[in-house]
N, CA, C and O atoms as a printed pandas DataFrame, in Angstrom:
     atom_number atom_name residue_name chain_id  residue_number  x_coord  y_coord  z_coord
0              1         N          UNK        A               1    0.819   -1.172    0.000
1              2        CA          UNK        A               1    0.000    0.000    0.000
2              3         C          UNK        A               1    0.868    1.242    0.000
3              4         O          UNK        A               1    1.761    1.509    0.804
4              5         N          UNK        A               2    0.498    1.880   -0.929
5              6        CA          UNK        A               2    1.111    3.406   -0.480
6              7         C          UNK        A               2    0.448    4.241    0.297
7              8         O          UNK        A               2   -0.724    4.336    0.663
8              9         N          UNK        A               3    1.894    5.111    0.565
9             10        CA          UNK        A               3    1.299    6.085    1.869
10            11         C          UNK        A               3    0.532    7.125    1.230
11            12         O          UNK        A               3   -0.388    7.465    1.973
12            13         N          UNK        A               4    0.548    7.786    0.103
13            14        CA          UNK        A               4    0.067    8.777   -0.487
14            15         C          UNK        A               4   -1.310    8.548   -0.401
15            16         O          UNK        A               4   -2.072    9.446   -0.043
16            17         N          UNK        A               5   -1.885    6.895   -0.835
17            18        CA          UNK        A               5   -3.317    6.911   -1.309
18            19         C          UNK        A               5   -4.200    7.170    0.199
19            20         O          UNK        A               5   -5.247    7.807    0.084
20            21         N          UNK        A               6   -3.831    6.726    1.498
21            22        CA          UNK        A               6   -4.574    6.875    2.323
22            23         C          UNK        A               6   -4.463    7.863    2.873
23            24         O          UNK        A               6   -3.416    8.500    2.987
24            25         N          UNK        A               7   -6.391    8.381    3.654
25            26        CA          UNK        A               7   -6.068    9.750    3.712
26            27         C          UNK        A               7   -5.252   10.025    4.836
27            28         O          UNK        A               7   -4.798    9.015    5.374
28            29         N          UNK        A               8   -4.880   11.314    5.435
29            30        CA          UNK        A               8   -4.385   11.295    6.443
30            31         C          UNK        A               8   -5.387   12.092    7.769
31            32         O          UNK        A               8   -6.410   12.770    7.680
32            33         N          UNK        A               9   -4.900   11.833    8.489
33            34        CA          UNK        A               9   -6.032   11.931    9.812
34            35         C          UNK        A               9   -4.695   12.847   10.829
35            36         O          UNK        A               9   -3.627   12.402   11.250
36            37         N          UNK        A              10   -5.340   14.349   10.984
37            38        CA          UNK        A              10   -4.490   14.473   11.922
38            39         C          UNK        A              10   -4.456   14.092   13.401
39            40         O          UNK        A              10   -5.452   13.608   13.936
40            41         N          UNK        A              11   -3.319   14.307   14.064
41            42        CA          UNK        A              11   -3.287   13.336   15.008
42            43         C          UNK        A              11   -4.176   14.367   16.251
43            44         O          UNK        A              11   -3.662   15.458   16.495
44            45         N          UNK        A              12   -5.280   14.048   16.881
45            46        CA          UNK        A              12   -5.639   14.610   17.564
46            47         C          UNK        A              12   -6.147   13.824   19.325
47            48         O          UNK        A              12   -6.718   12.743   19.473
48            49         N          UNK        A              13   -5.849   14.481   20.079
49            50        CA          UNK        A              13   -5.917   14.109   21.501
50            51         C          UNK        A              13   -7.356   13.960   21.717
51            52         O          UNK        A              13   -8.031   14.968   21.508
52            53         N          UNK        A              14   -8.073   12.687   22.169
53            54        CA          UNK        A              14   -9.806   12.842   22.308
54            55         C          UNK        A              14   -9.354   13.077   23.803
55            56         O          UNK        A              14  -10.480   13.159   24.292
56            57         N          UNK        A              15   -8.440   13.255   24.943
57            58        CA          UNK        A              15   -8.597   13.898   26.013
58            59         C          UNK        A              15   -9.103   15.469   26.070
59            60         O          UNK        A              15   -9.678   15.939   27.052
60            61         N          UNK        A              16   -8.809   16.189   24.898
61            62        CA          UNK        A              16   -8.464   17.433   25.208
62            63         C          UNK        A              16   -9.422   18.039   24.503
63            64         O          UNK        A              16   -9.623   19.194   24.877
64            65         N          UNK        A              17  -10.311   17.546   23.312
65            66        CA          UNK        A              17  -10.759   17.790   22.350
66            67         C          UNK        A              17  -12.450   17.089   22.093
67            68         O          UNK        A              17  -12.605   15.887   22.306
68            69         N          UNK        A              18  -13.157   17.603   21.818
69            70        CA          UNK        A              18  -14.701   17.591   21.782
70            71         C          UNK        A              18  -14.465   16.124   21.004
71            72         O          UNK        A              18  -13.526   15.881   20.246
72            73         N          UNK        A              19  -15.582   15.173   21.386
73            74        CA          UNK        A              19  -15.576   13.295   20.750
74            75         C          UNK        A              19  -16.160   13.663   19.198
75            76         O          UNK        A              19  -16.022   12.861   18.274
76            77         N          UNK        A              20  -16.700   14.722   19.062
77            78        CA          UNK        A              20  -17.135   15.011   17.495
78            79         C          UNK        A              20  -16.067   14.956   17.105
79            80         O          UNK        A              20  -15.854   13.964   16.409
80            81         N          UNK        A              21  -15.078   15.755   17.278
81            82        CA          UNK        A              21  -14.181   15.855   16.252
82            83         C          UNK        A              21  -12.889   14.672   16.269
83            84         O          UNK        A              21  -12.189   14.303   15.326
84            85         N          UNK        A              22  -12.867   14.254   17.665
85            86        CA          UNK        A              22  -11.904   13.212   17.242
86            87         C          UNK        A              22  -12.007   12.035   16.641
87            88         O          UNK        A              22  -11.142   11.309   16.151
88            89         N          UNK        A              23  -13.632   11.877   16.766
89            90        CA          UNK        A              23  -14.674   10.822   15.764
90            91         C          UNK        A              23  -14.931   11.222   14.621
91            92         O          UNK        A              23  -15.629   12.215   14.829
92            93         N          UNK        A              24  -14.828   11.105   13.566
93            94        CA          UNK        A              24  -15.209   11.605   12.767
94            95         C          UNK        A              24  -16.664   11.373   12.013
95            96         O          UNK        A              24  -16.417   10.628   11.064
96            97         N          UNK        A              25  -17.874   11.646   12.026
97            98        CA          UNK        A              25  -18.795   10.900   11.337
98            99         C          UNK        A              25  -19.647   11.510   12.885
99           100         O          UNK        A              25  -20.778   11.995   12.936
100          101         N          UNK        A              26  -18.830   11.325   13.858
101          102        CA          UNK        A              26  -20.304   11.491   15.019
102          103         C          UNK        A              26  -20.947   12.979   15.080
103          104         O          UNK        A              26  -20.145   13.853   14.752
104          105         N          UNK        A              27  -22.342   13.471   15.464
105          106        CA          UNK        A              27  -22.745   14.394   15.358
106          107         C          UNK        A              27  -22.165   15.351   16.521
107          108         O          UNK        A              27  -21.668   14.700   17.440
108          109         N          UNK        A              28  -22.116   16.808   16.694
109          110        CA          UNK        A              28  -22.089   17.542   17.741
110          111         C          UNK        A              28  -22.714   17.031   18.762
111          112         O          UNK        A              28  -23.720   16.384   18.470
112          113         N          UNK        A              29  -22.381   17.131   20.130
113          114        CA          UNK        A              29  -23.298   16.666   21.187
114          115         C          UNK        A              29  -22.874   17.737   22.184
115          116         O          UNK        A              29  -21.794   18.323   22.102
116          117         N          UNK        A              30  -23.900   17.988   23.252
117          118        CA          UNK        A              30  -23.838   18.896   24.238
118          119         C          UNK        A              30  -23.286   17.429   25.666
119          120         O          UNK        A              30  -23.952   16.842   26.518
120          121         N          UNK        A              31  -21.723   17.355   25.253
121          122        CA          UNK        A              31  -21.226   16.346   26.499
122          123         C          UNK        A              31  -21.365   16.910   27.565
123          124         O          UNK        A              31  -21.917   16.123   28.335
124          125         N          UNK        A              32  -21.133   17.993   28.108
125          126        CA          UNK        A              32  -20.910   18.708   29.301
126          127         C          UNK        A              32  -22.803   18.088   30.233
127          128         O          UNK        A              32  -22.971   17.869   31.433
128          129         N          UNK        A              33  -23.714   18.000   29.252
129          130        CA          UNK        A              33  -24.347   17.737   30.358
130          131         C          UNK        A              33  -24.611   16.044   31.026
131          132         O          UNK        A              33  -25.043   15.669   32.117
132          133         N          UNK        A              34  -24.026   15.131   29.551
133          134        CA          UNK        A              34  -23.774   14.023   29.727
134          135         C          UNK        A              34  -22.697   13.465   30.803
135          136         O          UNK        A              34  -22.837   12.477   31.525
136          137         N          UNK        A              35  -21.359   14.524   30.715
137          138        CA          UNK        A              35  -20.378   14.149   31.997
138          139         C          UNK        A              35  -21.291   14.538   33.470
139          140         O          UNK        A              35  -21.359   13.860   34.495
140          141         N          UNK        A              36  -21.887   15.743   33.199
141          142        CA          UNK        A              36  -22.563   15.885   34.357
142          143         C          UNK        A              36  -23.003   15.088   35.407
143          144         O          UNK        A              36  -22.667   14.912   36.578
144          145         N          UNK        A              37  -24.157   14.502   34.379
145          146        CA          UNK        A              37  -25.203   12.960   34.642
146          147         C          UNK        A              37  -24.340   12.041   35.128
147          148         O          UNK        A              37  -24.622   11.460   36.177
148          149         N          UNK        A              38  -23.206   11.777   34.475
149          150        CA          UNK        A              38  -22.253   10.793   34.475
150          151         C          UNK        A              38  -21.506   10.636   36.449
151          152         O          UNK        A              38  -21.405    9.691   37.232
152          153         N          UNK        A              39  -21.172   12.020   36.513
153          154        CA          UNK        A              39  -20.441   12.663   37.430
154          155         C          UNK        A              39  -21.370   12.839   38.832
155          156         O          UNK        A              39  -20.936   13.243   39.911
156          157         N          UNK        A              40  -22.312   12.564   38.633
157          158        CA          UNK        A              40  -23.573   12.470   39.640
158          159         C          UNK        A              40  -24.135   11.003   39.912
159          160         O          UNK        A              40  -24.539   10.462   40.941
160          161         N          UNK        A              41  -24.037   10.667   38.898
161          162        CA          UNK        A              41  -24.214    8.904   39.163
162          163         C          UNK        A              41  -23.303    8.509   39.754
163          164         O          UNK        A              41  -23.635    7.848   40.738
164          165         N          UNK        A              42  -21.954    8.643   39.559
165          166        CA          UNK        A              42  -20.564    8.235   39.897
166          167         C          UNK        A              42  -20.880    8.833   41.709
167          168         O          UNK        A              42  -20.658    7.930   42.517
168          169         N          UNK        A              43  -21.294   10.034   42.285
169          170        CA          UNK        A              43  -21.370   10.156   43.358
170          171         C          UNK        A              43  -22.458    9.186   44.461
171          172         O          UNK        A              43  -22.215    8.837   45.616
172          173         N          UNK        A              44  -23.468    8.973   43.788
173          174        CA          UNK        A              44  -24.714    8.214   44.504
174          175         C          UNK        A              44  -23.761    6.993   43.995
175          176         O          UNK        A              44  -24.783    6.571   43.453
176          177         N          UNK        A              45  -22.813    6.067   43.671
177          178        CA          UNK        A              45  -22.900    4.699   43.499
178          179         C          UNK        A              45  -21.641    4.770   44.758
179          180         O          UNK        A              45  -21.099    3.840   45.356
180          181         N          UNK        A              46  -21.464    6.050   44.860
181          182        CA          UNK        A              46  -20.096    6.194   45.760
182          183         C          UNK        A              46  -20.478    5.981   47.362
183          184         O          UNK        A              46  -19.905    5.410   48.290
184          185         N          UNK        A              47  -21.994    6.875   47.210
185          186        CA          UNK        A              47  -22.301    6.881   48.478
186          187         C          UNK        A              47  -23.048    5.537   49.008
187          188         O          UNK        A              47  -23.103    5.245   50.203
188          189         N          UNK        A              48  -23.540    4.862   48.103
189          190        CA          UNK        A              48  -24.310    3.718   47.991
190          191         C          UNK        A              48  -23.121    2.976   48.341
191          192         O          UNK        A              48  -23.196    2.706   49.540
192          193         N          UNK        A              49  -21.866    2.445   47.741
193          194        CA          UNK        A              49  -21.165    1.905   48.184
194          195         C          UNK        A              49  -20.478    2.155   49.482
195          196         O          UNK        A              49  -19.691    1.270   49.820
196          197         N          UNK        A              50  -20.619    3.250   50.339
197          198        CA          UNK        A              50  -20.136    3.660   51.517
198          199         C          UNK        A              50  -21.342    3.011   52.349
199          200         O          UNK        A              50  -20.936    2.138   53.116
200          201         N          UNK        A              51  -22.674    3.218   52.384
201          202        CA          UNK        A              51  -23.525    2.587   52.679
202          203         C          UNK        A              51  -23.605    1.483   53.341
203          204         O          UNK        A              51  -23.658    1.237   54.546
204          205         N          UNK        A              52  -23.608    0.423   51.792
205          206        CA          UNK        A              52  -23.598   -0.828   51.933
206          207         C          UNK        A              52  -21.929   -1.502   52.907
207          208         O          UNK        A              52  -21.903   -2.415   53.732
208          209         N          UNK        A              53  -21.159   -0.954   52.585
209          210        CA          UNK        A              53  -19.906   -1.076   53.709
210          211         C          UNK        A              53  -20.068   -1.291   54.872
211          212         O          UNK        A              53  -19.531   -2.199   55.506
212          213         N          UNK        A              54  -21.120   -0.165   55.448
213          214        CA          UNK        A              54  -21.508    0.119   56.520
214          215         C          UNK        A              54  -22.243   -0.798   57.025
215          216         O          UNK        A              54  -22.175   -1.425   58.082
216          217         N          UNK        A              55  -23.067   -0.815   56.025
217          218        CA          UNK        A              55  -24.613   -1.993   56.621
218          219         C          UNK        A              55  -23.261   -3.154   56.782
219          220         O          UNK        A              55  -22.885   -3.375   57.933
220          221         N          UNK        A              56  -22.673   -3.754   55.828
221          222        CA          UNK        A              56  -21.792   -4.686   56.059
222          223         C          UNK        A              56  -20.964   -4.823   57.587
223          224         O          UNK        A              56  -21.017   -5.829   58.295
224          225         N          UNK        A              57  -20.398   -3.902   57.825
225          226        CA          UNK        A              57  -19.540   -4.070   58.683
226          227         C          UNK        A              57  -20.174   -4.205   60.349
227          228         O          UNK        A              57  -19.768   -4.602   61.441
228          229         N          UNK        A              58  -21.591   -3.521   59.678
229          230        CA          UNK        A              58  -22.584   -3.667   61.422
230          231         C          UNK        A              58  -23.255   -5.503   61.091
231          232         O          UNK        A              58  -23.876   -6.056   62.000
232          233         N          UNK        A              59  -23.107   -5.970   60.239
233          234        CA          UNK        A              59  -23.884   -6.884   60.093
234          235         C          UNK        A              59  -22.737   -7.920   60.460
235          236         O          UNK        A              59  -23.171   -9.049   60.688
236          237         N          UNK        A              60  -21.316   -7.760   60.567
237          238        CA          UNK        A              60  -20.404   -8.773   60.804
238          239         C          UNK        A              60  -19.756   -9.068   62.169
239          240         O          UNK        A              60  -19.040   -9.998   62.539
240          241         N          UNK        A              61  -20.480   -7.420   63.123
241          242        CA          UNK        A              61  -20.604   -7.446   64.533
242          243         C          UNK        A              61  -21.462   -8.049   65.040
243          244         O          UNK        A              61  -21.199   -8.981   65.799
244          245         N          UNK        A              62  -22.458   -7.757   64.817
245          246        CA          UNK        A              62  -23.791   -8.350   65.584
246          247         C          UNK        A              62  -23.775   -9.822   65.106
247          248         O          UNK        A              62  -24.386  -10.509   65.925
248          249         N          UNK        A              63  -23.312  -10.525   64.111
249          250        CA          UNK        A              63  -23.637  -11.861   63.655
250          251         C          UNK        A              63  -23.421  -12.857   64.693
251          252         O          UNK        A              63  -24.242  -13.685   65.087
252          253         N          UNK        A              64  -21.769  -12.622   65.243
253          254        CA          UNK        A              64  -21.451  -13.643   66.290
254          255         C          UNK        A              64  -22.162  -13.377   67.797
255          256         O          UNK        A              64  -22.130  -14.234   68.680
256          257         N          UNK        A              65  -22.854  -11.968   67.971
257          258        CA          UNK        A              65  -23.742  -12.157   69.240
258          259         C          UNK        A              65  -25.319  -12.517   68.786
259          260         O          UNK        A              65  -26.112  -12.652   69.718
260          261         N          UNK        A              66  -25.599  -12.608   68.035
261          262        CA          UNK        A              66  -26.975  -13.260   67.532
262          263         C          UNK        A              66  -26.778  -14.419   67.469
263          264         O          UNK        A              66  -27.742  -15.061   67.885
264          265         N          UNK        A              67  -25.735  -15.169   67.043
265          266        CA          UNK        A              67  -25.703  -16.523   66.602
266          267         C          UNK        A              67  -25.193  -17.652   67.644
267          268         O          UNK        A              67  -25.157  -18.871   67.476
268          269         N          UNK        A              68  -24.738  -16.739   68.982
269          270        CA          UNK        A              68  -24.523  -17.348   70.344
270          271         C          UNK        A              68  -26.057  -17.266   70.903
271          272         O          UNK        A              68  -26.376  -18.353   71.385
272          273         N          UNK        A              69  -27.033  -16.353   70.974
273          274        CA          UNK        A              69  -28.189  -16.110   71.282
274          275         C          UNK        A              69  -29.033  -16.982   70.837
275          276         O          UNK        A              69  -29.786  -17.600   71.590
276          277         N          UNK        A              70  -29.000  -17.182   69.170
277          278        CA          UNK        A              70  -30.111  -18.511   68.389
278          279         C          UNK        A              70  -29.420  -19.445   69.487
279          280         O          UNK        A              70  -30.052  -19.804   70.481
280          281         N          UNK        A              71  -28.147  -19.805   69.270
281          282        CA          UNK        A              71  -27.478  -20.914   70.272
282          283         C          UNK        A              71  -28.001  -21.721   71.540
283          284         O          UNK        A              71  -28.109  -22.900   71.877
284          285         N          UNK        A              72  -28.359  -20.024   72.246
285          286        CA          UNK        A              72  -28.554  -20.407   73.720
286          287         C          UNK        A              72  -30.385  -20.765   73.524
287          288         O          UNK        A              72  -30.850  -21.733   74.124
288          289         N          UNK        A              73  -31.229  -19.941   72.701
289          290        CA          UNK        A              73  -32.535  -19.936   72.439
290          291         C          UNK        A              73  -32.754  -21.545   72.253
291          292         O          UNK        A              73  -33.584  -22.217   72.865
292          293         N          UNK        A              74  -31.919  -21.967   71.372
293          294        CA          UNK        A              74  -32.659  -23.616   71.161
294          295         C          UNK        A              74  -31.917  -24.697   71.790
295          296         O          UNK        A              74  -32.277  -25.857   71.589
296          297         N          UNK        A              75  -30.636  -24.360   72.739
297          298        CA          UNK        A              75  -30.636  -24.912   74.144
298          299         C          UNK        A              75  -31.861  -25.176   74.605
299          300         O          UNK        A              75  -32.398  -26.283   74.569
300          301         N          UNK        A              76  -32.441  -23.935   75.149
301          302        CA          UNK        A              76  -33.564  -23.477   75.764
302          303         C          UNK        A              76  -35.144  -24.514   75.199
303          304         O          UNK        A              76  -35.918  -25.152   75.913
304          305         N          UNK        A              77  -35.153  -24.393   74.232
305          306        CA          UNK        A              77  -36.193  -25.051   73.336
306          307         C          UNK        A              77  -36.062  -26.376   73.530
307          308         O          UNK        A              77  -37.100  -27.020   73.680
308          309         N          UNK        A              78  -34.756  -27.078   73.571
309          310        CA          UNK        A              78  -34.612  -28.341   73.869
310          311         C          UNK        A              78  -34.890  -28.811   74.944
311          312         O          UNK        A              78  -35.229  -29.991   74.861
312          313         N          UNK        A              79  -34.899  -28.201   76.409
313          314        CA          UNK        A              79  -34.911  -28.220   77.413
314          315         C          UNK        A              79  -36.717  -28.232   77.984
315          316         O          UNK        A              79  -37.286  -28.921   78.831
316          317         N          UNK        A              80  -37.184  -27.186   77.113
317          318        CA          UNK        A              80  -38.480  -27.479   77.061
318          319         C          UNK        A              80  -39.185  -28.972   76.760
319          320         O          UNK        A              80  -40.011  -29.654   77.368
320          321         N          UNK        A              81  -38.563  -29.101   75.722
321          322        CA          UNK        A              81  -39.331  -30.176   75.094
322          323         C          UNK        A              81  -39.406  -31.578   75.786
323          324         O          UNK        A              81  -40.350  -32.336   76.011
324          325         N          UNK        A              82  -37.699  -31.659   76.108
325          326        CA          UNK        A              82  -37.426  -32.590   77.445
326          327         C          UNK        A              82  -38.211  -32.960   78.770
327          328         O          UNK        A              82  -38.410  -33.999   79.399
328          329         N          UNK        A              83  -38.594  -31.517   78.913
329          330        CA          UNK        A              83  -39.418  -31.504   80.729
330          331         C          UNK        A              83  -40.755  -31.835   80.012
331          332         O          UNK        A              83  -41.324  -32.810   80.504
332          333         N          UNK        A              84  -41.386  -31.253   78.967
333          334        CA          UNK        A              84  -43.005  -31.743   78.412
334          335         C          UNK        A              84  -42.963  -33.108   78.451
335          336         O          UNK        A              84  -43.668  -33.787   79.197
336          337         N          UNK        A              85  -41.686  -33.785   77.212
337          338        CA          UNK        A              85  -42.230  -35.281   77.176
338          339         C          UNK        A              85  -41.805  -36.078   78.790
339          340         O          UNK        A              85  -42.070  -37.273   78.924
340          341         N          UNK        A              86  -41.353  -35.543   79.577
341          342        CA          UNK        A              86  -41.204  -35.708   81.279
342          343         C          UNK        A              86  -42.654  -35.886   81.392
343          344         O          UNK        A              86  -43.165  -37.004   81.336
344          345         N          UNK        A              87  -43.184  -35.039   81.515
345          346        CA          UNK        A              87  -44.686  -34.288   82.089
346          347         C          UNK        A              87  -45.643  -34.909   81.433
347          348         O          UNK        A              87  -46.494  -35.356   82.201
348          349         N          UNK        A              88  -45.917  -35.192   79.917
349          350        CA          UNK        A              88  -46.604  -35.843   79.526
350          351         C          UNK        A              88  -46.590  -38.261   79.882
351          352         O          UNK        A              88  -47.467  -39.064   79.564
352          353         N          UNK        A              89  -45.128  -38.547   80.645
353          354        CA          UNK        A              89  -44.958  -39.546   80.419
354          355         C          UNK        A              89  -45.426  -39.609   81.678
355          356         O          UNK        A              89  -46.310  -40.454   81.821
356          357         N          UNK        A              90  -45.119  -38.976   82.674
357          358        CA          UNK        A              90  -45.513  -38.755   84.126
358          359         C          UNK        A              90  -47.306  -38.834   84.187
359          360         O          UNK        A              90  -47.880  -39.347   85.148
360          361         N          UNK        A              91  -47.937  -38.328   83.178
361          362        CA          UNK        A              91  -49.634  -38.438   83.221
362          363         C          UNK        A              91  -49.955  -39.900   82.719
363          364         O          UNK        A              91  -50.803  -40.599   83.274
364          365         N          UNK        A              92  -49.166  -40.342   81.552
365          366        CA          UNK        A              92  -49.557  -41.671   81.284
366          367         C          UNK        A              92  -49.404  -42.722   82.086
367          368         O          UNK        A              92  -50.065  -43.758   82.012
368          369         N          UNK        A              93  -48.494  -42.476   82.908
369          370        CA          UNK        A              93  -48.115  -43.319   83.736
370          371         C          UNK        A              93  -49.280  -43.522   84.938
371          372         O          UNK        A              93  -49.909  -44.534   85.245
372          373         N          UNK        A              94  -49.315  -42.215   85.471
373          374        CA          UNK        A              94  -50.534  -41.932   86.533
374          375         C          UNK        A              94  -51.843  -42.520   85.825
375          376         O          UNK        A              94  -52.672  -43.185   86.446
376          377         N          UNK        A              95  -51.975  -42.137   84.148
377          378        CA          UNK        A              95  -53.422  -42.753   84.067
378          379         C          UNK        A              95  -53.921  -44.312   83.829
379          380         O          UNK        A              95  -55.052  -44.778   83.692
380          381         N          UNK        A              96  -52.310  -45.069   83.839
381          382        CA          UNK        A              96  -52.283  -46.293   83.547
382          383         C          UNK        A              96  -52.291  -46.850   85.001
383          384         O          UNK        A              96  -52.387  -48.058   85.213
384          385         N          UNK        A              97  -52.210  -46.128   85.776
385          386        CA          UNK        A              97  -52.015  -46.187   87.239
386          387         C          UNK        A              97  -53.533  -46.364   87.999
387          388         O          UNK        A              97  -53.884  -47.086   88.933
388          389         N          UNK        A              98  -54.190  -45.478   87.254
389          390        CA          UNK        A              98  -55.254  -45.408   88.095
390          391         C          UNK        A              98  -56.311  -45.989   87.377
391          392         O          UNK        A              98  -57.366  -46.002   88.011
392          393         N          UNK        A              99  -56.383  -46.752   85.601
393          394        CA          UNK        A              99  -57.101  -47.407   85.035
394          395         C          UNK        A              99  -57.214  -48.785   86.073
395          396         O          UNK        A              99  -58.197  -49.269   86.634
396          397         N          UNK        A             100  -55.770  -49.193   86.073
397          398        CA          UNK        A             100  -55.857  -50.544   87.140
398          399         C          UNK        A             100  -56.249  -50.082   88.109
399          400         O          UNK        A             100  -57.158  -50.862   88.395
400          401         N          UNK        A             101  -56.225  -49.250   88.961
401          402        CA          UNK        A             101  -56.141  -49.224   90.415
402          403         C          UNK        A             101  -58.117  -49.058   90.650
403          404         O          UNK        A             101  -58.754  -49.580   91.565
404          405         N          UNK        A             102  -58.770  -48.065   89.362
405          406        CA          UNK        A             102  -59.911  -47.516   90.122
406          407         C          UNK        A             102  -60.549  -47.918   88.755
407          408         O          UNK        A             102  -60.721  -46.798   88.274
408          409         N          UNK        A             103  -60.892  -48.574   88.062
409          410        CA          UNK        A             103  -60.973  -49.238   86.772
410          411         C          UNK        A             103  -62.684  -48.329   86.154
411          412         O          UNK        A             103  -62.985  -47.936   85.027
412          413         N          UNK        A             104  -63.596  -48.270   87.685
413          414        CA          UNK        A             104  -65.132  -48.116   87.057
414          415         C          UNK        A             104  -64.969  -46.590   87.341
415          416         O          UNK        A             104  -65.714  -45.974   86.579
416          417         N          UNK        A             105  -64.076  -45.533   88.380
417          418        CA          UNK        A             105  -64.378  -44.303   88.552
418          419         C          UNK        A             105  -63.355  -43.859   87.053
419          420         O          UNK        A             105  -63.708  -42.828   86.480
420          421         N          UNK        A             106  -62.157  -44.616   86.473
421          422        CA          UNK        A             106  -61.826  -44.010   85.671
422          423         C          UNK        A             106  -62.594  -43.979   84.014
423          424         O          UNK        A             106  -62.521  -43.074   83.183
424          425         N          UNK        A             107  -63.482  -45.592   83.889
425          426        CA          UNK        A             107  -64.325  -45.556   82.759
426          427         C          UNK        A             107  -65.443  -44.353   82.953
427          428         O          UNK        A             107  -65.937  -43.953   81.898
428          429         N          UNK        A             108  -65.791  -43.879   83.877
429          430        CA          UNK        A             108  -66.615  -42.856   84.305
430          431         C          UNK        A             108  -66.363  -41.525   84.160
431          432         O          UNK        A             108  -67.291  -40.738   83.973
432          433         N          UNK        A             109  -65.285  -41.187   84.218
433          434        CA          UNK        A             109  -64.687  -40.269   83.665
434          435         C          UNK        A             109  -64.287  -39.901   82.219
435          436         O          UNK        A             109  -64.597  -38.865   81.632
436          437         N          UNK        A             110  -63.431  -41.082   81.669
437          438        CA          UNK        A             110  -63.081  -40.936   80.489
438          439         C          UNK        A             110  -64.496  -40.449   79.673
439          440         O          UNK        A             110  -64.550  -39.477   78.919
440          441         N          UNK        A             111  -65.640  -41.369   80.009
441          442        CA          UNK        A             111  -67.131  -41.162   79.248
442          443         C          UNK        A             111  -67.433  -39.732   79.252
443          444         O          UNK        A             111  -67.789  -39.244   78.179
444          445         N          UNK        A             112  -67.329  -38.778   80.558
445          446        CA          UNK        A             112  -67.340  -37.592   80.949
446          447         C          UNK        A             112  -66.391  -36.506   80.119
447          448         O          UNK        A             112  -66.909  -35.470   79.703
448          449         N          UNK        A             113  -65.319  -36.717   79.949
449          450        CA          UNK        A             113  -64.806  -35.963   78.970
450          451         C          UNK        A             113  -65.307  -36.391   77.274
451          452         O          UNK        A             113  -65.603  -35.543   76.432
452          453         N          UNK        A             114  -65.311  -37.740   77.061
453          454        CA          UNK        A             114  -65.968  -37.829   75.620
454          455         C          UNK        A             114  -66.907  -37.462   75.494
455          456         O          UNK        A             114  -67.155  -37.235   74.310
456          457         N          UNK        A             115  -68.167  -37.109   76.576
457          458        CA          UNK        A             115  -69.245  -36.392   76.168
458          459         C          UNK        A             115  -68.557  -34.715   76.292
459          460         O          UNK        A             115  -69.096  -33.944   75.497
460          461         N          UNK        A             116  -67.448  -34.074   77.182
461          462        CA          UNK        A             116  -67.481  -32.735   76.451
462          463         C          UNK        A             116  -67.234  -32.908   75.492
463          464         O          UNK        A             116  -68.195  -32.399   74.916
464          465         N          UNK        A             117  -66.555  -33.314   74.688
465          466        CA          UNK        A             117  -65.485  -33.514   73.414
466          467         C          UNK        A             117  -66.192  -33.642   71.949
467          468         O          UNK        A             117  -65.681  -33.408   70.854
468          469         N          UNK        A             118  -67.823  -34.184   72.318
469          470        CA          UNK        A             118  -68.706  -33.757   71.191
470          471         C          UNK        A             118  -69.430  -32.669   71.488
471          472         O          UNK        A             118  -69.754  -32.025   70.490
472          473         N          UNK        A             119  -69.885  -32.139   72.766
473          474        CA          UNK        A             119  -70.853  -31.588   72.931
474          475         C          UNK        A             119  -70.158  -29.887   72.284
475          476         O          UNK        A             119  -70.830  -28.953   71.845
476          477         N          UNK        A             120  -67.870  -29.996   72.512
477          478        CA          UNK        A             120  -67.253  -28.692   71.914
478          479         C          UNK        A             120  -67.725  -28.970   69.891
479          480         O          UNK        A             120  -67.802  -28.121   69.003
480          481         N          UNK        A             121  -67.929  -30.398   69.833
481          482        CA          UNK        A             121  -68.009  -30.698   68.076
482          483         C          UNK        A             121  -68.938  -30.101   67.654
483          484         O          UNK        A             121  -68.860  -29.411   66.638
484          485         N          UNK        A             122  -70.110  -30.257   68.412
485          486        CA          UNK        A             122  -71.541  -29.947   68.027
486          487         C          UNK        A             122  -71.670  -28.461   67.975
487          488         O          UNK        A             122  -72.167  -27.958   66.968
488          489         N          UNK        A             123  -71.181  -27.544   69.187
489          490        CA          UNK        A             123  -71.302  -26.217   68.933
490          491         C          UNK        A             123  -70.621  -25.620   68.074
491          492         O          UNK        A             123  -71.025  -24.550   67.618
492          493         N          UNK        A             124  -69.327  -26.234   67.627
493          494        CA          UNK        A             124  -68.376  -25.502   66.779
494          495         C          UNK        A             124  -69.011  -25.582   65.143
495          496         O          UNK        A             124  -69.375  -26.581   64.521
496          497         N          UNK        A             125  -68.994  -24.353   64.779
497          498        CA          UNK        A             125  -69.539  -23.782   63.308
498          499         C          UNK        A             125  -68.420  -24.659   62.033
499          500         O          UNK        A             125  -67.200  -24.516   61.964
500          501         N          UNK        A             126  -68.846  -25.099   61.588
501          502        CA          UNK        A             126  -68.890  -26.049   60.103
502          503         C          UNK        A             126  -68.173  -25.562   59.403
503          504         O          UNK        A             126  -68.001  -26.023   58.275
């Protein structure tokens, strides 16, 4: 190729110099209000990222005292559940206790609660 046939392009800085002209083909544009926009977004993603830092760094304190707390909470929950099935084995026991022991006052009873037990069926709405 020769150098003559292609055109020449002077050498121009697109730092220093409007993107129309260092583009050639692109139209005039009013950049100044585009850097603007640009330059304002760039601040809210700045502050947004200071933000979220923040939320971050409170969220990496509190984690290990919350997560000793769930800890101790379902200790706690377990401990419950333990003393219920206690409490509930402790009644079966007593009612297996007193089926043998009192056989006609406890069929007398049991009948007594199965009649509340329809009489709550019957009033309760459908």
């Amino acid at each position: 190729m020769d150098s003559t046939s292609a055109p020449q392009r002077p050498s121009v800085s697109s730092a220093t110099t409007p993107l129309s002209v260092a583009v050639p083909g692109l139209p005039a544009l009013d950049l100044s209000k585009t850097l603007d926009l640009q330059k304002q977004q760039l601040e809210i993603y700045r502050e947004l990222l200071e933000a979220l830092a923040a939320s971050e760094h409170e969220s990496a304190t509190t984690f290990p005292e919350l997560s000793k707390s769930l800890v101790n909470h379902i200790g706690t929950l377990h401990k419950l559940k333990e003393d219920l099935q206690d409490i509930f084995t402790r009644i079966r026991a007593l009612k297996t206790h007193f089926r043998g022991q009192y056989p006609e006052i406890y069929d007398y009873v049991q009948s007594l609660h199965v009649d509340e037990l329809e009489d709550e069926d019957e009033g309760a709405p459908a």
